[in-house]
C-alpha angles and dihedrals in degrees: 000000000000124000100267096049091044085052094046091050090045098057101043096049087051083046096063104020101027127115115251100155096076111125098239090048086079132089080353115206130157086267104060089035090053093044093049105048086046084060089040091061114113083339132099130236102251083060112042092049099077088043090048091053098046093047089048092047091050088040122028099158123048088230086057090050078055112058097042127100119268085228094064091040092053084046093057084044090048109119094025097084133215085074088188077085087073106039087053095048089051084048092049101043093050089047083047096045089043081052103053098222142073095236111235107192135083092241099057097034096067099051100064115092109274106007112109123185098278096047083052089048093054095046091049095044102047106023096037103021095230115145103248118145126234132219107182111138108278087064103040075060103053087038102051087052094039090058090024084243109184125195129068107282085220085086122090099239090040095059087044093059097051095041084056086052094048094051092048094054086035096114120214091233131032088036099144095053098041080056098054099039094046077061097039085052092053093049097046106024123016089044117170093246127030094003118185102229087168088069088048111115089200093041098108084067107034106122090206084059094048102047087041087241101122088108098054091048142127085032104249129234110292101248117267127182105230120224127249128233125188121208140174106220114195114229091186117173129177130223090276088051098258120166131222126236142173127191113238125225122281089244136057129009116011082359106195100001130112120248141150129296116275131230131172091207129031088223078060096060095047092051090053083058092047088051097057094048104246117140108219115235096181138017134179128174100209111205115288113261137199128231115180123222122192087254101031154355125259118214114190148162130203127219117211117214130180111202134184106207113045092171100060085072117099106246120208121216104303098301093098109060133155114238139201117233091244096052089062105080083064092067134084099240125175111251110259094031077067090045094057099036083050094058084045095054088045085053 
């Protein structure tokens, strides 16, 4: 199958099955389309739509997006996770703000925090509807069975080779709409698991088809044993049922958000009490609980502590407050720190 026919099938079959009711699908500009493929990222769609509606509603204009506090921007991120995403999208609105103009070109794209060549290739074929191929993970996966692939795209030759292969199907005109629909085809039809090839409109020459290896590809991860941390977390309250909270640092895990006090030890965390003179009144160890990173786990276990006297703590700066409960759902907060501090304020 040569590239015009694989286009042609491509686009009928997205003309007729492909999704066209996606919210940022609607009055599209750079800035939705950029917005979108960031939360996209690593991410699926069910997910990603309530966030998306919520940002957008908070932020409907990139200058807006701008001018707001990281703070607030990291809130309306909280609970979708890789949260440098964020960080990078606040960076990058306020450059492109400073700027004047949405760039519009691969070059300048990618060199703004947080956009990679596919991000930049979505935002110029769609929003701009220049031909630029795309490689996020939906298409590595229709590509690497469409050309039986193998290797864990993960690996550098093997990218090369299916961005070649991108570039090569990527059609001059329709672009937007190839784009969406090679991702659309990912998502609905060539699914990791259980895909519908009869439902395929380039299966009769899908290699993967024909040599019965659709479920073996795209190569998957070569198996690795994550680490394991372990970590005290302070859930310390005071007699009006203030919590404690301290802001994280703008880089690394939970980069930016606002979570609860850390301890290697619990022994630790009664000792930091006992330094700022403050006598314990009551004290609880809730069961140890995992949260997976994408390096590593994180085992912890929180220490509730009930203190009388919140203003004899050193506070640094700013970055340790005491906070209301109903403050709370105003911060950015890391998921399962709101989870927890959720089944605390239920009681």
């Amino acid at each position: 199958m040569n590239s015009p026919e694989f286009q042609q099938r491509i686009l009928e079959w997205f003309d007729i099955q492909g999704r066209k009711d996606l919210p940022w699908q609607q009055n599209i500009t750079p800035y939705r389309v950029w917005l979108s493929e960031t939360m996209l990222q690593q991410t699926q769609v069910s997910t990603v739509i309530p966030y998306f509606n919520t940002f957008i509603q908070h932020y409907p204009s990139i200058e807006l997006l701008a001018q707001a506090p990281i703070d607030d921007a990291l809130h309306h991120w909280s609970g979708l996770g890789y949260y440098a995403r964020a960080r990078n999208l606040h960076k990058t609105a306020q450059l492109i703000t400073k700027q004047g103009y949405f760039p519009d070109t691969l070059e300048a794209l990618i060199n703004l925090p947080g956009i990679g060549l596919s991000t930049a290739g979505a935002i110029l074929s769609i929003a701009f509807n220049k031909s630029h191929p795309i490689l996020d993970g939906n298409v590595k996966r229709v590509l690497a069975r469409f050309k039986a692939i193998s290797g864990w795209p993960g690996y550098s030759f093997v990218s090369k080779q299916l961005w070649a292969i991108s570039e090569e199907l990527t059609p001059e005109h329709r672009v937007a709409e190839y784009t969406q629909a090679m991702m659309d085809l990912g998502a609905t039809v060539c699914t990791r698991s259980k895909p519908n090839c009869c439902q395929c409109p380039i299966q009769t020459a899908c290699q993967a088809k024909q040599t019965e290896t659709v479920s073996s590809l795209p190569t998957p991860k070569p198996p690795k044993t994550l680490p394991v941390k372990q970590l005290v977390l302070l859930l310390l309250s005071d007699s009006t049922g203030q919590i404690l909270l301290e802001k994280r640092p703008p880089t690394g895990i939970w980069g930016g958000l606002w979570s609860l006090p850390e301890f290697n030890t619990i022994e630790l965390a009664y000792d930091w009490c006992l330094t700022n003179n403050q006598p314990i009144t009551e004290a609880q160890i809730l069961a140890a609980q995992r949260h997976t990173f994408s390096h590593y786990h994180l085992d912890y276990t929180t220490v509730f502590i009930k203190a009388e006297n919140p203003m004899n703590f050193v506070m640094e700066a700013n970055q340790t407050v005491w906070y209301k409960l109903d403050q709370l759902k105003k911060l950015g907060l890391p998921a399962p720190i709101k989870l927890l501090l959720q089944h605390y304020a239920r009681g």
